[in-house]
N, C-alpha and C positions, 0 to 999 in steps of 0.2 A: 504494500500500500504506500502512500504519500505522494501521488502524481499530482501537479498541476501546483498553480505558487497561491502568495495571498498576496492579499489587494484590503486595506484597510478602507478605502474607498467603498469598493465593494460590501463591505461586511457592512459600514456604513449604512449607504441604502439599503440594504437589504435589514438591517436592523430600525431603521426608521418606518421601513413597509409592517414589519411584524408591530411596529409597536412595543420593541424591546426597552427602547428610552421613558416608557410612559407607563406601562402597566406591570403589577407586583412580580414576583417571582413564582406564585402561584397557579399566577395566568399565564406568564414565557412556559413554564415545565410543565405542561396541563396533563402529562403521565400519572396516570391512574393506576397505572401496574407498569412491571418492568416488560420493555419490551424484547421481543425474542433477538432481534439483534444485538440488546447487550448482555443476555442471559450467558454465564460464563459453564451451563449445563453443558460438560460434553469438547470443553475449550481444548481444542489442540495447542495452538500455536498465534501469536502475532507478532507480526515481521513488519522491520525498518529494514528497507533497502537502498541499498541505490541503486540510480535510476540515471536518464537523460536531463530530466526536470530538478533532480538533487543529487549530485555527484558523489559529493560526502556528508551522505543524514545524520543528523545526530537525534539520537533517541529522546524523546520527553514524555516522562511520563504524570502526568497531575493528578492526583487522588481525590476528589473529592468525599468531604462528608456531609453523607446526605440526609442524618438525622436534624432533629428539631431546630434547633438553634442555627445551625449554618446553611440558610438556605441562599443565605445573601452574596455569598463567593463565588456559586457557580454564575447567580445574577449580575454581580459586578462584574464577571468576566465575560460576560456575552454582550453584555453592555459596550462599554469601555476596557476592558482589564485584555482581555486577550490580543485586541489591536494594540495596544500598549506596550505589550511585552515583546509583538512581532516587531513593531515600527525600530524599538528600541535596537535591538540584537541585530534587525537588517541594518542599521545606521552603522554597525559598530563593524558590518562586515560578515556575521553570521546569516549564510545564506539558506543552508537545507535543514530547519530545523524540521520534525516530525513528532504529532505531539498525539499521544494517546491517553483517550479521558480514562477515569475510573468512579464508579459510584459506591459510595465505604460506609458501609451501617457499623450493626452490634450483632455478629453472629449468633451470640447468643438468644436473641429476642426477636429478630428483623425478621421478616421475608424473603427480601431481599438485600443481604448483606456486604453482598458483590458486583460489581456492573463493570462492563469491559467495551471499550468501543475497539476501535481501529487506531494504527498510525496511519496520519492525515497531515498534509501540506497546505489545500488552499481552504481560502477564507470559506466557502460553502459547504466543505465537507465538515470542516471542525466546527461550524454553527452547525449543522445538523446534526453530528454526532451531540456535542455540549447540552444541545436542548431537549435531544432523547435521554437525558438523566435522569431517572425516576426518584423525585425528590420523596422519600417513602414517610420520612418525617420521623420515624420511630429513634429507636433508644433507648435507654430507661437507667435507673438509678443505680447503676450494678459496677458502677467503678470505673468504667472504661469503656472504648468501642474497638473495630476490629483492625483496628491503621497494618497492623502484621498481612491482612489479606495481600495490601499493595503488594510488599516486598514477596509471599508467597508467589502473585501471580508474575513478575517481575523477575524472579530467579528460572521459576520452571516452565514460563510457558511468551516468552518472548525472546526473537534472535534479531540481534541488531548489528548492519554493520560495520557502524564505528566501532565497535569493539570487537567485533570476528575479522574484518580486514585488516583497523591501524589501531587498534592498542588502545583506541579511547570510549570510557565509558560511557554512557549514557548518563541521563540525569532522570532522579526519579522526587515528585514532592507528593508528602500528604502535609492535607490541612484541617487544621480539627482544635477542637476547645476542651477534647480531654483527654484524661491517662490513657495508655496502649494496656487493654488487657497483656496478660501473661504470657499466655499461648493459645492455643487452637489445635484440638486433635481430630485423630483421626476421622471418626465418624462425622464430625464436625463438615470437614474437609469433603468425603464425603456426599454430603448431604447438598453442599452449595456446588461444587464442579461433576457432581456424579462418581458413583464408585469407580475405584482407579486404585494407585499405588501410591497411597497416603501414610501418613503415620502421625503419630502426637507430634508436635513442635512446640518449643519456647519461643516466643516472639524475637528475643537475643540469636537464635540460629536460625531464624527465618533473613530475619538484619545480615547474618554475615553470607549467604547464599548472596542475597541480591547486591551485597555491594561488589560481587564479585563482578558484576556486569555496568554497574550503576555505581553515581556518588548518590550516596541518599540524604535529602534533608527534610526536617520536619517543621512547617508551620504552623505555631499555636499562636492564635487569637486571643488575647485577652476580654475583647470587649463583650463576650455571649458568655463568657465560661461563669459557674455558680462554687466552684471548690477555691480551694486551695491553691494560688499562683505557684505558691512556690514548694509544693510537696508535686503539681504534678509536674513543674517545668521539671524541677530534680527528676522524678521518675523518668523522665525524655531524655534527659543529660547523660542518667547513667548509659542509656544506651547508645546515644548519637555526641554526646561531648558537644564542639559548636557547632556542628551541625542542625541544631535546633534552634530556629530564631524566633523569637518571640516578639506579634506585632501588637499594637493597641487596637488596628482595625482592620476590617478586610480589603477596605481599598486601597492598604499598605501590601496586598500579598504580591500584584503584578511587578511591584518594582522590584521586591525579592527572588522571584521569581526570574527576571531578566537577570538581574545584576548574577545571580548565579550561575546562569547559564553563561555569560560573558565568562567568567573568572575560568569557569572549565574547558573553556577556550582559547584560555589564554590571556584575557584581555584584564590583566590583577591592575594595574594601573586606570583602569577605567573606573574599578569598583571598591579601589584600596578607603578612601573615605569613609564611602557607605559600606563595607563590611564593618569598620571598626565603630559606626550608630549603629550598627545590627545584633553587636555583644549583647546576650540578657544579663540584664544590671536589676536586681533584685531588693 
């Protein structure tokens, strides 16, 4: 996948026709259930290639969380937030980015816990995939959601290749406003991709599978979250160190988001600044 470019232009009108600029997040993801194209029942395989259109892809993968409180990130990104992040990275020189959605509940409670789009290049594909996100709304009081899915689906069921031809990882983010459950087992596993060759995981050996392909960071939101800032940032540190940046709002996540992907490209002087405002300071 990922033929054809983006055009912020484009996305524009075409985001001004939907009425992306004007009506809630409820009425953009009007998904009532998950649909079959992002159902991960059964998921072989999703491949970054390249191509004629992107010579050298580099893999992006966005997680989104699609319980209660974050409904407002996928909406800020189909808004404003995703041309944002493109216009950014093409200025700097990054041309074949390829970005594939995810939709991240609480496996333990959700329905759907999972969502998997495509790697996508132009403006039309990655609005259509972003807006098939079935915002499911659930969650619950249980400690944590299932951020480990990401890295699971990221280690064993995507081939990218900046990392299979030249050495260089992909980039993978979740965003979320709470603790990473522990693990996720078997039957678990399961039950959301279909019987297969699963086993119990720690969410810590899910982490080190996918960063073998991926640098993985995690976005936590302060401004939705109801616990403890600094019991779950620490719980996120001990796994990702700074890799975990902590913003006040979600329409701080496209600039992290870009600035990251610059750096893993190389471009540390573009973003030396704004890494070192990006430290969580506690």
């Amino acid at each position: 996948m990922g033929h054809g470019g983006y055009s912020s232009h484009d996305h524009t009108l075409r985001a001004t026709a939907a009425g992306y600029f004007d009506k809630s997040a409820a009425e953009v993801f009007v998904k009532r259930a998950l649909a079959n194209a992002m159902s991960p029942k059964g998921l072989k395989i999703r491949e970054s290639r390249d191509g004629a259109d992107h010579p050298e892809s580099i893999a992006i993968i966005i997680g989104l969380d699609v319980t209660g409180s974050m409904h407002q990130v996928p909406h800020e990104l189909v808004k404003n937030g995703l041309p944002n992040i493109m216009d950014r990275i093409f200025k700097e020189g990054v041309k074949d980015p390829q970005i594939l959605f995810l939709g991240i509940g609480d496996h333990k409670c959700d329905d759907s816990p999972l969502q998997v789009s495509q790697f996508e290049s132009s403006d039309e594909l990655l609005d259509k995939w972003l807006t098939s996100v079935y915002l499911e709304g659930g969650g619950g009081g249980n400690g944590g959601e299932s951020y480990m899915l990401a890295w699971y689906l990221a280690a064993n069921h995507t081939a990218i290749d900046c990392q299979e031809k030249r050495g260089r990882k992909g980039l993978l983010f979740t965003i979320g406003d709470e603790p990473i459950h522990t693990g996720i087992s078997k039957e678990s596993l399961d039950a959301i991709l279909g019987p297969g060759e699963h086993k119990n995981y720690t969410s810590a050996e899910l982490l080190k599978e996918a960063q073998e392909k991926y640098h993985v960071y995690h976005i936590h939101i302060k401004e939705t979250m109801t616990g403890s800032l600094r019991s779950t940032v620490d719980g996120w540190k001990d796994l990702l160190g700074e890799n975990v940046i902590a913003v006040d709002s979600h329409r701080d996540v496209p600039k992290v988001i870009a600035e990251k992907i610059l750096s893993a490209q190389g471009h540390h002087h573009i973003v030396a600044d704004a890494h070192k405002q990006q430290k969580i300071l506690l």
